[in-house]
N, C-alpha and C positions, 0 to 999 in steps of 0.2 A: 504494500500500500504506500510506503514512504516511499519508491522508486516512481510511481504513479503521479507521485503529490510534486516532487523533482520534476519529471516532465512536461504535465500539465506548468509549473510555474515558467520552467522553461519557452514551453509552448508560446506562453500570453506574452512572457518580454520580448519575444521573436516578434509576436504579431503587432505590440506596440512600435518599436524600432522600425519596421515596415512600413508601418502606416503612417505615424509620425514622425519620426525620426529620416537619419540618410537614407533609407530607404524608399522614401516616398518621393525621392525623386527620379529613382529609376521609370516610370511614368510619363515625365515630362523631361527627358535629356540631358538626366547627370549635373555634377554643379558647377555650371558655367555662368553662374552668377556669385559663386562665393570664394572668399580668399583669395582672391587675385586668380584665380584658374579660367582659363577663358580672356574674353578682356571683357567681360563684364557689363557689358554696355546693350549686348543682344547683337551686336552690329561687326561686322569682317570687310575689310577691304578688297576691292575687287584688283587681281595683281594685274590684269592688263591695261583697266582705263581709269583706277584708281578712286573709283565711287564707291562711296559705301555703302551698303547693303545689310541690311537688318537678317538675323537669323529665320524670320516667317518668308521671306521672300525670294525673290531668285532663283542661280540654280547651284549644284554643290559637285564639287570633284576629289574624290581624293587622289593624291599624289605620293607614294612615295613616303608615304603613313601621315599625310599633313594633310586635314582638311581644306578646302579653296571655294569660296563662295562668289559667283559671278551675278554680274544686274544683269544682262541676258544671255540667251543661247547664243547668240553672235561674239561676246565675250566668251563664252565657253567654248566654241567652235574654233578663235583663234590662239587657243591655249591650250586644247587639245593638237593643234595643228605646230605649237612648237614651245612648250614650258619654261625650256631650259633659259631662252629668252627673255620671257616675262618673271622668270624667276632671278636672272640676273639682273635683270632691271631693276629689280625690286631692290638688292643687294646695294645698286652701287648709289640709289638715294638715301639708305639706308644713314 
């Protein structure tokens, strides 16, 4: 019975931590709003025309393990068509 009583209490802090806790943000996209992770803002630079772009809109690429958010398919078509480029670009205003 005591092994029962452990698990059930187990059980419930699992389901609170989930629900409210880190957990409740697996739902809505991890925490790109806390502790500097992300930039916080909801918003990513577009690396070819340099417009920003909010995380609801656009379109999105990964590269290379680095996400890349575009204001259109026309931005995305010319960064698919050659990164390295738009990716150095990025670099030397850096």
């Amino acid at each position: 019975m005591e092994g029962l009583f452990s698990l059930l209490l187990f059980a419930g802090l699992f389901f609170l931590m989930m629900r409210f806790g880190c957990g409740a943000h697996v739902g809505h996209g991890g925490h790109s709003g806390h502790s500097g992770l992300g930039m916080g803002t909801g918003s990513s630079i577009d690396p070819v025309c340099g417009m920003e772009v909010s995380e609801d809109k656009g379109y999105t690429k990964m590269h290379q393990g680095t996400l890349y958010r575009f204001c259109t398919k026309s931005c995305l078509d010319k960064f698919d068509a050659d990164p390295q480029r738009y990716l150095e670009e990025g670099k030397e205003t850096s």
